[in-house]
C-alpha positions in Angstrom: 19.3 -5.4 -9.8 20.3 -7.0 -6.8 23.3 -8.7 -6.3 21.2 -12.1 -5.4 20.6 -12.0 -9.3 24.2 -11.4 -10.3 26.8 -14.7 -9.8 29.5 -13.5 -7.9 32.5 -14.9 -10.0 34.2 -16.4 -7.0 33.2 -18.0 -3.4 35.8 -16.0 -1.5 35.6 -12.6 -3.5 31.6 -13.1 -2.4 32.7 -14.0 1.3 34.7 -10.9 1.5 32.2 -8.7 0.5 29.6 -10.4 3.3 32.5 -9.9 6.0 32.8 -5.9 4.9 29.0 -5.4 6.5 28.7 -1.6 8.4 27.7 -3.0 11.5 31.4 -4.3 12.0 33.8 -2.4 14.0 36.2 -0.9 10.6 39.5 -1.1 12.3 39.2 -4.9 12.6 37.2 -5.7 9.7 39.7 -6.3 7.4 41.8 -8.7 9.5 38.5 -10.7 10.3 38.2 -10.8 6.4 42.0 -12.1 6.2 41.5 -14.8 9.2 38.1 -16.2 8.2 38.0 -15.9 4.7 41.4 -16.4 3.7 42.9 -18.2 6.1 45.3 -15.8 7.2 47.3 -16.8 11.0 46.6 -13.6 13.5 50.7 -13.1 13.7 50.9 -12.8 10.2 48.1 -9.9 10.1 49.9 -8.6 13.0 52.9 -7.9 11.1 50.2 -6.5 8.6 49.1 -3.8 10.9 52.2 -3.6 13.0 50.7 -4.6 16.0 52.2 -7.5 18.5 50.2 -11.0 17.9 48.7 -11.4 20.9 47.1 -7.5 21.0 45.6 -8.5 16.8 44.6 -11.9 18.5 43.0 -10.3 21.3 40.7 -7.8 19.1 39.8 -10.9 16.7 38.6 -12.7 19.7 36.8 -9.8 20.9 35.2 -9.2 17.6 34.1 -12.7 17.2 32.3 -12.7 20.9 30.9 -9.2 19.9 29.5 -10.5 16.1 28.1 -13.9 18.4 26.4 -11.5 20.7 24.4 -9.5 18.5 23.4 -12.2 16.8 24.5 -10.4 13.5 23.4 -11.8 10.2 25.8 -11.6 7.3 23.7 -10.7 4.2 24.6 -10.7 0.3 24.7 -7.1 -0.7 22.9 -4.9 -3.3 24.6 -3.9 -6.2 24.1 -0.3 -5.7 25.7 -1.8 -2.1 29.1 -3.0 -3.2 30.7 0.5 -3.4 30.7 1.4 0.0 32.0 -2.0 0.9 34.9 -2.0 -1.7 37.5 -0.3 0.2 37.0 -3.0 2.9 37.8 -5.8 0.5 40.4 -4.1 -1.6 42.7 -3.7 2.1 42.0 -7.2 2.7 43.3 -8.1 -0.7 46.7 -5.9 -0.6 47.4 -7.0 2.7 47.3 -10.6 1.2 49.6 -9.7 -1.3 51.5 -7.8 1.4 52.0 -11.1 3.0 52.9 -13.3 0.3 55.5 -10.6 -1.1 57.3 -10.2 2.1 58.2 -13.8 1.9 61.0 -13.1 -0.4 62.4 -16.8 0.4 59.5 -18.5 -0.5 59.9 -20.8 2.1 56.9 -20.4 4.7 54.4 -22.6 4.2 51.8 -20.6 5.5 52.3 -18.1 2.9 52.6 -20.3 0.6 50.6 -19.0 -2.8 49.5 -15.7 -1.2 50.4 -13.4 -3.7 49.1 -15.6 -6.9 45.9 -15.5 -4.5 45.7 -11.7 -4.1 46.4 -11.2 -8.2 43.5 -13.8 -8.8 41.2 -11.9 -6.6 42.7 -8.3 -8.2 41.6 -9.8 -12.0 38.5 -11.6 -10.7 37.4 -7.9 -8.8 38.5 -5.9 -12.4 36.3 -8.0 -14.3 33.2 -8.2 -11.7 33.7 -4.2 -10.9 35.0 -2.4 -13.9 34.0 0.8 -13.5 35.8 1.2 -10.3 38.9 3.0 -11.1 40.6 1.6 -7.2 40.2 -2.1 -8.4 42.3 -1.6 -11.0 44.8 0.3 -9.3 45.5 -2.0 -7.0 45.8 -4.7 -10.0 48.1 -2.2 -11.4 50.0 -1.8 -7.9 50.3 -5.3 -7.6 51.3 -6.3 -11.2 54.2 -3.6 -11.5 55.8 -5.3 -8.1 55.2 -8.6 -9.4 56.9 -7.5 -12.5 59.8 -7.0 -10.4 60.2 -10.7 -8.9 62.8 -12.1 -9.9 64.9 -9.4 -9.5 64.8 -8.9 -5.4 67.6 -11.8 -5.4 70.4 -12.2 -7.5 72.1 -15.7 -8.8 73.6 -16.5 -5.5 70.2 -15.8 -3.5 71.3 -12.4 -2.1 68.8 -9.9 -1.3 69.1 -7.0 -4.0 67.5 -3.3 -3.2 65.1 -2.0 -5.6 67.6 0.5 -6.5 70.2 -2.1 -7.8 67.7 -4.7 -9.1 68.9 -5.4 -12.8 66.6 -4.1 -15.2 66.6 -6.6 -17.7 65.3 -9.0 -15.2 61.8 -7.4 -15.1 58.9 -8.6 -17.0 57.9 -6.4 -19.7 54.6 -8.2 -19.7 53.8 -8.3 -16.5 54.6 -3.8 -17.0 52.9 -3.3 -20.0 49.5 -4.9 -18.4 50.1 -2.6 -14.8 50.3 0.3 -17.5 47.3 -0.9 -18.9 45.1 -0.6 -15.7 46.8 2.0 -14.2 45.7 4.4 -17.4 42.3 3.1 -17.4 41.9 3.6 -14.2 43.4 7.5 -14.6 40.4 8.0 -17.4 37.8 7.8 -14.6 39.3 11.1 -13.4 38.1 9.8 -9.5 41.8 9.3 -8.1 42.4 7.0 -4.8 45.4 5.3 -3.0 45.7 2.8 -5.0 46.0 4.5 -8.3 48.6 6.6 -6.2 50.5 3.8 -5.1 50.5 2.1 -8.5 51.6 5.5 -10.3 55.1 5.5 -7.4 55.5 1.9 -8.7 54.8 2.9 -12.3 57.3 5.4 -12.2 60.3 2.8 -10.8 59.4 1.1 -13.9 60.0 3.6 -16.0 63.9 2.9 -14.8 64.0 0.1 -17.0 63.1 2.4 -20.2 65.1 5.7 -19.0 68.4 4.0 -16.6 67.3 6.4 -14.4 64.4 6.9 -11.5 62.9 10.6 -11.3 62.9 10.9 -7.5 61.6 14.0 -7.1 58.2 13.0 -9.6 58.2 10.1 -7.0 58.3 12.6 -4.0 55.5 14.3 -5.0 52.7 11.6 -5.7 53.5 10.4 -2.3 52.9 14.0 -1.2 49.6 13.2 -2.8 49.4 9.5 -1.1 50.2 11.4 2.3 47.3 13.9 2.1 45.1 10.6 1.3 46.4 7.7 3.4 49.5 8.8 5.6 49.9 5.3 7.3 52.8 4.5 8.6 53.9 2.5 5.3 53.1 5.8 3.2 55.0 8.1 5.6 58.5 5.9 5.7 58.2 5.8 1.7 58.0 9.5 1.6 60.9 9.9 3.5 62.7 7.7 2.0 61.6 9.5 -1.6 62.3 13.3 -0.4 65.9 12.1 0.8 66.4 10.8 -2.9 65.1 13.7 -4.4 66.6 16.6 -2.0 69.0 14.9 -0.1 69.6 13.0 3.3 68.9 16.0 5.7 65.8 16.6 4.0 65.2 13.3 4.9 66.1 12.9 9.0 63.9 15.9 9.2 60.8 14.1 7.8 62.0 10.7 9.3 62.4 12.2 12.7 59.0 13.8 12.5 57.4 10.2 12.3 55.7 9.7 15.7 57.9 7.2 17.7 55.5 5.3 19.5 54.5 3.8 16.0 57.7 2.8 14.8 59.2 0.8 17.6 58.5 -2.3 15.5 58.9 -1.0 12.2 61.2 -2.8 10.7 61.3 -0.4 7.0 61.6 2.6 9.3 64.8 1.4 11.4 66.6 0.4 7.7 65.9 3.7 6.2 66.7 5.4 9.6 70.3 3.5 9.4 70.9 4.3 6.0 70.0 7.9 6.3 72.4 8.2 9.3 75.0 6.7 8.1 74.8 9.0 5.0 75.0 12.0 7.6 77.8 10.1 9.2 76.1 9.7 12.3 78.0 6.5 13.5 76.2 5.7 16.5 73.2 6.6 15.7 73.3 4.4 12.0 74.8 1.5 14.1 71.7 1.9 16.4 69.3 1.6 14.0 71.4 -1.5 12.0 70.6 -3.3 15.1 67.4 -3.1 15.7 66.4 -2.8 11.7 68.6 -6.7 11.8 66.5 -7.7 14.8 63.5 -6.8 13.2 63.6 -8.3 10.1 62.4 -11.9 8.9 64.3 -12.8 5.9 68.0 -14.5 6.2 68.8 -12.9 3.0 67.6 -9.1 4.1 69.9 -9.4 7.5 72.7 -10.7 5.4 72.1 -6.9 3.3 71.3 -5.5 6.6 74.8 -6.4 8.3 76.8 -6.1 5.3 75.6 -2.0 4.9 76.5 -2.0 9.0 80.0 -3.1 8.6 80.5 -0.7 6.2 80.6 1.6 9.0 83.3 0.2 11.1 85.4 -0.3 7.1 84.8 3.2 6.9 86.2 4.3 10.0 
């Protein structure tokens, strides 16, 4: 049956899958997706793909003139179509949540209802594609964080570290329904990213059961993740497992083996970097790193952390 005879059970979930066509260059297929379909500025996919705003402007612009050339016609794929173009559209909708999560404030308008958007989509894609054990990973992904919420600040509005988020302020629902997908999804015995990243999550969750978080089962699915998808993202999160589970040198070694030219803006990288060196009491190399992980970052409430762990240092010498 072709997709022409199926209703696609939303206009933008049917819009993404007509922007995930072959014939477009892959590396900037999903940000096209985010800008036309979704709406999404090009700084804010920047920061998506850690890349300055004018260079992700510059290769949308260039895309555009390129698609406008070649006179290319978006068509409504086949059902027997739709796999190839999933991964395309399931980026497209993480990095949406991506966005809307990293707004911890709440407070910019133009992110303004991006993560309720990307777990619409997630449900909508889980009940058009059911069989398709990565949709409901990343449902899963997405719900466990959600689950979370609340938690990232506490009653006075101050940023709080997944490790000391109280555990009685997650939602069991929201857990129990990640679960839900996440084991479905395992039955299909074809394992992905997304069931990876959802299983990390799945396991931080477990913290609110146990009062404690197994690190080192952590460390190894991202060892897993790594061999699958080693973006930048996957490789800071390994480190920053591996130093949990086998300690802080373990941890420079890995952290240090990240290549440098992608982490000058990085802003995850330069907060586990200061941590870890400050561990190691490596003054001036934590207070480096403080600095530029402060100048990096977005949120009020994340620099506030951010300088609070750096004068630590100078209370500790």
């Amino acid at each position: 049956m072709s997709i022409t005879d199926t209703s696609f059970p939303d206009e933008r979930l049917k819009m993404l899958f007509l922007c995930s066509q072959p014939e477009i260059d892959p590396s900037i297929r999903t940000p096209l997706m985010l800008q036309t379909v979704l709406g999404i500025d090009a700084a804010r996919i920047a920061s998506a793909f850690v890349v300055k705003p004018s260079t992700m402007g510059q290769r949308l612009t260039r895309a555009k003139a390129k698609i406008r050339a070649g006179r290319l016609t978006f068509t409504i794929p086949d059902a027997e179509e739709l796999p190839l173009r999933l991964d395309a559209v399931l980026e497209a909708i993480y990095a949406v949540y991506g966005s809307g999560w990293d707004d911890l404030a709440g407070v910019d308008a133009r992110r303004k209802g991006l993560v309720d958007e990307a777990i619409y989509l997630g449900r909508l894609l889980t009940k058009f594609m059911p069989d398709e054990p990565e949709v409901q990973g990343l449902l899963s992904l997405m719900l466990h964080c959600e689950a979370r919420r609340t938690a990232r600040r506490d009653d006075s509005g101050s940023y709080v570290p997944l490790s000391g988020q109280d555990t009685s302020r997650w939602s069991i629902p929201l857990m129990m329904e990640a679960e839900h997908y996440l084991h479905t999804a395992a039955r299909s015995g074809r394992l992905g990213r997304f069931q990876l990243m959802a299983a990390i999550q799945s396991v931080h969750s477990q913290r609110a059961r146990t009062g404690r978080t197994e690190w080192e089962e952590i460390a190894l699915l991202y060892e897993g993740l790594t061999r699958l998808s080693p973006t930048l993202g996957v490789l800071v999160g390994r480190t920053a497992a591996c130093a949990e589970a086998y300690g802080a040198v373990e941890g420079l070694v890995l952290l240090e083996a990240i290549p440098q030219d992608k982490i000058v803006n990085y802003q995850p990288y330069w907060a586990l970097a200061a941590h870890l060196y400050q561990k190691m009491e490596q003054v001036e190399k934590a207070r480096s790193a403080y600095s530029r992980a402060i100048g990096l970052c977005e949120d009020l409430s994340v620099k506030q952390f951010l300088h609070q762990r750096a004068n630590e240092i100078s209370i500790a010498k």
